[in-house]
C-alpha positions in Angstrom: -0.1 -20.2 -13.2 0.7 -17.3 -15.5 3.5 -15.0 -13.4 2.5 -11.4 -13.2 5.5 -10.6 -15.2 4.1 -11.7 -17.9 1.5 -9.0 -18.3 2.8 -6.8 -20.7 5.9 -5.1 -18.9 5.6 -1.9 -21.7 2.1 -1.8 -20.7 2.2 -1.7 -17.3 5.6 0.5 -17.5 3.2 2.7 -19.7 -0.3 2.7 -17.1 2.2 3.2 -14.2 3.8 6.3 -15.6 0.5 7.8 -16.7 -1.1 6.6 -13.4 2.0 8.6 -11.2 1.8 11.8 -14.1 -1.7 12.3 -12.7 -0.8 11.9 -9.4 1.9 14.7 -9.8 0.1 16.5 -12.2 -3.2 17.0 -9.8 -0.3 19.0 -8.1 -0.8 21.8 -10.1 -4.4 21.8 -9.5 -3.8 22.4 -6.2 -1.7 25.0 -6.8 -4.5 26.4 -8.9 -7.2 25.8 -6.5 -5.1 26.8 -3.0 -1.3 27.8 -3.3 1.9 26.9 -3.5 2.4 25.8 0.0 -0.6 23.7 -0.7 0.9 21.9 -3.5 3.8 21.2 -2.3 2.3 19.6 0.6 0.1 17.3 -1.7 3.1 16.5 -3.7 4.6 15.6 -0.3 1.5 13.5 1.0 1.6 11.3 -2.3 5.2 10.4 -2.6 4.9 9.0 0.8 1.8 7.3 0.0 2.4 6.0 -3.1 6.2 4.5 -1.7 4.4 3.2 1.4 1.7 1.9 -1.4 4.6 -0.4 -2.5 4.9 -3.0 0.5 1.0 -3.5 -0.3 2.2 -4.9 -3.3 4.7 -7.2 -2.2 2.0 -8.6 0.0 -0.5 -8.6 -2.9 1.9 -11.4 -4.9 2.4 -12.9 -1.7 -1.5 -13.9 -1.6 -2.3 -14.8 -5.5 0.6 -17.0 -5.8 -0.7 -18.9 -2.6 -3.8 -19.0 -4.0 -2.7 -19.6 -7.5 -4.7 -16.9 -8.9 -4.0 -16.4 -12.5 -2.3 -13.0 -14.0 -5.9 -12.2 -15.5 -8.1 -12.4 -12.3 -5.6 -11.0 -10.5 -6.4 -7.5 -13.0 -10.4 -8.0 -11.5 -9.3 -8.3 -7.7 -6.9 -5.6 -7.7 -9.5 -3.5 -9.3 -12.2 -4.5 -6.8 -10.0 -4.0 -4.4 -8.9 -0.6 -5.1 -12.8 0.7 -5.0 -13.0 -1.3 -2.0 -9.8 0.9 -0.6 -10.9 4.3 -1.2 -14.1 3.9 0.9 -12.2 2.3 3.7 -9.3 5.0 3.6 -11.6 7.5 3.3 -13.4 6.5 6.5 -10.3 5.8 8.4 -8.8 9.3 7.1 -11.8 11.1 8.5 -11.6 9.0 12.0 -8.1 10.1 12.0 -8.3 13.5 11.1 -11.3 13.5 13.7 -9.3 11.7 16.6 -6.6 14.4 16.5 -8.4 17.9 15.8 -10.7 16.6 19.0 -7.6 14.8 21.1 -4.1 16.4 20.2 -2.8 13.4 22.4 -3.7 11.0 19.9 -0.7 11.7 18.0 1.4 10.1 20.3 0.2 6.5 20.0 0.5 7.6 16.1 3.6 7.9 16.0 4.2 4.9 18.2 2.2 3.1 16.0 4.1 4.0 13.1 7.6 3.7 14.3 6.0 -0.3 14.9 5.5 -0.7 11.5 9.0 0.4 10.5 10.2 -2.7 12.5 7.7 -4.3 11.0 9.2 -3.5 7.7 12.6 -5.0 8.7 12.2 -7.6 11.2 8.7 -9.2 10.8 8.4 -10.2 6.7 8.6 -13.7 7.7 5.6 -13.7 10.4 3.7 -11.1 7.7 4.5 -13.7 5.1 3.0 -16.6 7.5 -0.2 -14.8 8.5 -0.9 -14.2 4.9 -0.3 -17.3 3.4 -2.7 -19.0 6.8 -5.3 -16.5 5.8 -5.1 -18.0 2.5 -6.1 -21.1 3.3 -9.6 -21.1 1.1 -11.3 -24.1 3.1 -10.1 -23.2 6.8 -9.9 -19.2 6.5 -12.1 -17.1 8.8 -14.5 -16.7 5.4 -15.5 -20.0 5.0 -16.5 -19.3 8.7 -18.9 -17.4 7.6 -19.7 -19.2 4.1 -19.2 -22.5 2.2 -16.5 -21.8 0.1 -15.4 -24.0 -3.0 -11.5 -24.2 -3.4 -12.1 -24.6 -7.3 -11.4 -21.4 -9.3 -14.5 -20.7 -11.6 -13.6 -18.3 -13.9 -13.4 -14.5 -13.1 -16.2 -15.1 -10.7 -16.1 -14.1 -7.0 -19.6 -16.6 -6.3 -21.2 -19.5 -7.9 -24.2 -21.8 -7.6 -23.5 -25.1 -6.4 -25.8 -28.0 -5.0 -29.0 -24.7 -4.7 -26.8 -22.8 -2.5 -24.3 -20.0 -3.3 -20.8 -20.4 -2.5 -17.6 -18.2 -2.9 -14.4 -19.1 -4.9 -10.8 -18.9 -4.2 -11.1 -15.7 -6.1 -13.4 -13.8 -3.6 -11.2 -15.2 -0.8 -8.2 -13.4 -2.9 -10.3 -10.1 -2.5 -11.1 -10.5 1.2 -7.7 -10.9 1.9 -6.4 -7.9 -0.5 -9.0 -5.8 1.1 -8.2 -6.5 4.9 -4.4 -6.6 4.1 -5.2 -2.9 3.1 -7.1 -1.9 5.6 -4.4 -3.3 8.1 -1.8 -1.3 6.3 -3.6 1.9 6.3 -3.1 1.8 10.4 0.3 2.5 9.0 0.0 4.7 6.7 -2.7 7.0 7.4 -1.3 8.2 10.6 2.0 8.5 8.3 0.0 11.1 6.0 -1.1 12.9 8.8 2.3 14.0 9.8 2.7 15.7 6.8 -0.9 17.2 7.2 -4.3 16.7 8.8 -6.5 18.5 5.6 -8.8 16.2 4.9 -8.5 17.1 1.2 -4.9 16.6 0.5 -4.7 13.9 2.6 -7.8 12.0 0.8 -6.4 13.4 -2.9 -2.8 11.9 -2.3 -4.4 8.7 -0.8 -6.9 8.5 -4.6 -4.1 8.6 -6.5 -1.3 6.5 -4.6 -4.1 4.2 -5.0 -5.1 4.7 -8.8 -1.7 3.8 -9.3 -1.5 0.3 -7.5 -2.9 -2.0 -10.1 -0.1 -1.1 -12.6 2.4 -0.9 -10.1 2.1 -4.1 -9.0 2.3 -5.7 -12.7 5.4 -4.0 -12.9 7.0 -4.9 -9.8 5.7 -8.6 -9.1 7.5 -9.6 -12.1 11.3 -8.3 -10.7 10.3 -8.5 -7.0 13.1 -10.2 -6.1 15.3 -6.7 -7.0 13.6 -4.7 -4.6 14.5 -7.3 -1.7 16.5 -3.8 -0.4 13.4 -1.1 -1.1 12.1 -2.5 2.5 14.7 -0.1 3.6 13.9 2.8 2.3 10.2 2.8 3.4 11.1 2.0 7.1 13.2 5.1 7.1 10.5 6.8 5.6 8.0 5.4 8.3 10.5 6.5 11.2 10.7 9.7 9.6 7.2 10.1 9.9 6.4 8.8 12.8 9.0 10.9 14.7 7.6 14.4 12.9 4.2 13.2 14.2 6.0 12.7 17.8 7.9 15.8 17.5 5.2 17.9 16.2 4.7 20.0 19.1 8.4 20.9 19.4 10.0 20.8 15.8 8.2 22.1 12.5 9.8 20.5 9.7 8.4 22.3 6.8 6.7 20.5 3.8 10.3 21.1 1.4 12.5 19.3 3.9 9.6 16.1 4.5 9.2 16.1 0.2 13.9 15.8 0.2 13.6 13.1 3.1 10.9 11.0 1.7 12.2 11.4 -2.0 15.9 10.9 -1.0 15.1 7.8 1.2 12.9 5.9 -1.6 15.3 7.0 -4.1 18.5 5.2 -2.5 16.3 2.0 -1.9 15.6 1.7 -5.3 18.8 2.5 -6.3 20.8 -0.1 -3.9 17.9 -2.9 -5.0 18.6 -1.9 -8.6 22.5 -2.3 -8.2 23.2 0.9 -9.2 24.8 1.3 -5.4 26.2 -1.5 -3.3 24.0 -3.7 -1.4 23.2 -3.7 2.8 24.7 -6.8 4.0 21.5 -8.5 4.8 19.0 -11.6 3.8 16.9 -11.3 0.9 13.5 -11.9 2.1 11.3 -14.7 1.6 8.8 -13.1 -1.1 
């Protein structure tokens, strides 16, 4: 199987730099359309989704190289998958937004919730890494449950004709598991998002284009994953950060500024100790 990497680098370098230049740049139009404080508060919402966007990723590679899904049909999942994501997020988004404008209380299992998923982050890769790789098995997953299933990739194609009856490919299994991978992730990180702010706007906007942004991302990153083995870090802070704001919220107000430094300072050391530009945490490189 082709490796990721070897989809244009400068290309995806390219897509992921224009992809995260409109994600900034819609900044301004909310500074435009609302204010400053608004902005900044966007600007704030997407850094964190975009860096929490990044263990997706990991998981992504995780499930096309068990299913041997080549670098090209990978390009069609990812971009079903993404459509796929900003329905889902966008219902889950509104539930949560719902749950806590109707029952402040709710944030308190939040915040549980998300402090989970930092431990997650450090101390359960090798249990994530088994359930996706069981969940990957094309002629005993759930799906084929459901229906017949050939384990034969045909093409770019997600079903195909076989024997008068219509059966999916490995390919379709690849989405089904990118798309409830997702949605089990965004029980992390919506709740995130919604301790920097429960507008349903910014919150949706900075979810769009975190997500716009995947496809390249992920071209970029799955061919040097192995030097982010450290960025695992970096998001776990940024997930106990978050989930103690949302725990704290009633007591402390940490203003949009100090949220944007923390996030920003916390992705920015991860990538900088994976990179080698600062020494590494004494730890195991994981098994992605």
């Amino acid at each position: 199987m082709r490796q990721p990497g070897s989809d244009s680098t400068g290309s995806s370098t390219r897509w992921s730099l224009v992809s995260i230049g409109l994600g900034l740049g819609f900044g301004l139009v909310v500074l435009a359309m609302r204010d400053a404080s608004a902005a900044l508060t966007y600007l704030t919402a997407y850094l964190l989704e975009q860096s929490l966007s990044v263990d997706n990723l990991f998981v992504f590679l995780v499930i096309f190289q068990t299913l041997r899904i080549p670098a090209e049909q990978q390009q069609r999942v990812l971009n079903w998958g993404v459509i796929g994501a900003l329905a889902t997020r966008g219902a889950m988004i509104a539930a949560g937004v719902t749950l806590i404008t109707r029952f402040h209380w709710v944030i308190y299992p939040f915040g549980v919730l998300i402090l989970l998923a930092a431990a997650r982050l450090i101390w359960g890769q090798q249990r994530e890494r088994e359930i996706v790789v069981n969940s990957c098995e094309v002629c005993s997953t759930w799906v084929a449950r459901i229906i017949p299933v050939t384990p034969v990739l045909q093409g770019d194609r997600f079903w195909v004709r076989s024997a008068g009856r219509v059966v999916a490919t490995p390919l379709f299994i690849a989405l089904v598991v990118v798309e409830t991978t997702d949605v089990v992730f965004a029980l992390d990180s919506v709740p995130a998002v919604l301790s920097v702010t429960r507008d349903p706007f910014l919150v949706y906007t900075s979810n769009i284009f975190a997500l716009i942004g995947m496809r390249s991302l992920y071209f970029l990153i799955a061919g040097a994953a192995a030097r982010f083995d450290r960025l695992r870090f970096g998001l776990a802070a940024i997930l106990v950060f978050a989930g103690m704001k949302l725990l704290l919220s009633g007591v402390v107000d940490i203003p949009a500024p100090i949220s944007l430094a923390v996030i920003a300072l916390a992705l920015g050391l991860s990538v900088a100790v994976s990179a080698g530009t600062l020494p590494k945490l004494g730890v195991k490189k994981p098994g992605i």
